[in-house]
C-alpha positions as CSV (number, residue, x, y, z in Angstrom):
1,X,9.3,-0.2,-15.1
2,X,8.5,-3.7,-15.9
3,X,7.1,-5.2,-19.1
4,X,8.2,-9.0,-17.9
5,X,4.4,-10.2,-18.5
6,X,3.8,-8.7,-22.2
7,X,4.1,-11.9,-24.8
8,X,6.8,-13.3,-25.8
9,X,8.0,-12.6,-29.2
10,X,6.9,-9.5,-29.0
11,X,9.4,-6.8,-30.8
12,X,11.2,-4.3,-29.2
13,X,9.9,-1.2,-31.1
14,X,6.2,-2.5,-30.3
15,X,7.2,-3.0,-26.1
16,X,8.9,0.6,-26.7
17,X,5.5,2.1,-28.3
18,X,3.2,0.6,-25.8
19,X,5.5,1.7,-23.2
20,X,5.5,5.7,-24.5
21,X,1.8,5.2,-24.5
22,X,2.3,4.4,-20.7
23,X,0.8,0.6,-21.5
24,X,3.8,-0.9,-18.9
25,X,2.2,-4.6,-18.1
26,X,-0.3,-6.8,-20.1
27,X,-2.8,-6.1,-17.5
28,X,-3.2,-2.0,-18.8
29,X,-4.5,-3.3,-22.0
30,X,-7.5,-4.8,-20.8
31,X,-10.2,-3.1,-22.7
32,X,-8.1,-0.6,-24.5
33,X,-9.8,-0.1,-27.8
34,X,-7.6,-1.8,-30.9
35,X,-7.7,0.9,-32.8
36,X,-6.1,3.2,-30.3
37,X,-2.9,0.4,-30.5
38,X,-2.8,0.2,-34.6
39,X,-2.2,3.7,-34.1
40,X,1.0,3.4,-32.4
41,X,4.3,3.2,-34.4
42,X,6.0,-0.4,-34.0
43,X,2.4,-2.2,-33.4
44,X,1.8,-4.3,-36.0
45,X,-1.1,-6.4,-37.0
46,X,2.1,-9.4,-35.6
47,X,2.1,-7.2,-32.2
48,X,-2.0,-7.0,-32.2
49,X,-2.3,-10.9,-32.5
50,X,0.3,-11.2,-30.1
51,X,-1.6,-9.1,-27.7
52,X,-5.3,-10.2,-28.0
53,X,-3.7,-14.2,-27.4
54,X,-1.9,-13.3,-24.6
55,X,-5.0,-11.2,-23.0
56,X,-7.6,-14.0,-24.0
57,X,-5.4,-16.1,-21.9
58,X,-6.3,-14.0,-18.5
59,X,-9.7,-13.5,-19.5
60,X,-9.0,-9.8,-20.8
61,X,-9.7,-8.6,-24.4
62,X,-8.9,-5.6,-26.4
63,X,-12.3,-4.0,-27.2
């Protein structure tokens, strides 16, 4: 399993929840609803932010 291309900075309880919720590369959360992540345990609104930046970056967004 690799997570190398999630954002930096993120914290290790928020790459362990998207992990469980089988959310391995930045790439498998293009259009994934944000709701579905705040739900998660260790995804903050830090982790959220974190996440939509990184996704803008490639052109991808949380829906």
């Amino acid at each position: 399993m690799t997570t190398d291309d999630l954002p930096a900075g993120l914290t290790e309880p928020a790459r362990l929840a998207l992990e469980r919720a089988g959310y391995r590369r930045l790439g498998d959360l293009d259009g994934v609803p944000e709701a579905d992540l705040r739900r998660l345990s260790g995804v903050g609104p830090r982790a959220l932010r974190l996440l939509r930046l990184a996704l803008e970056a490639r052109g991808q967004t949380l829906t």
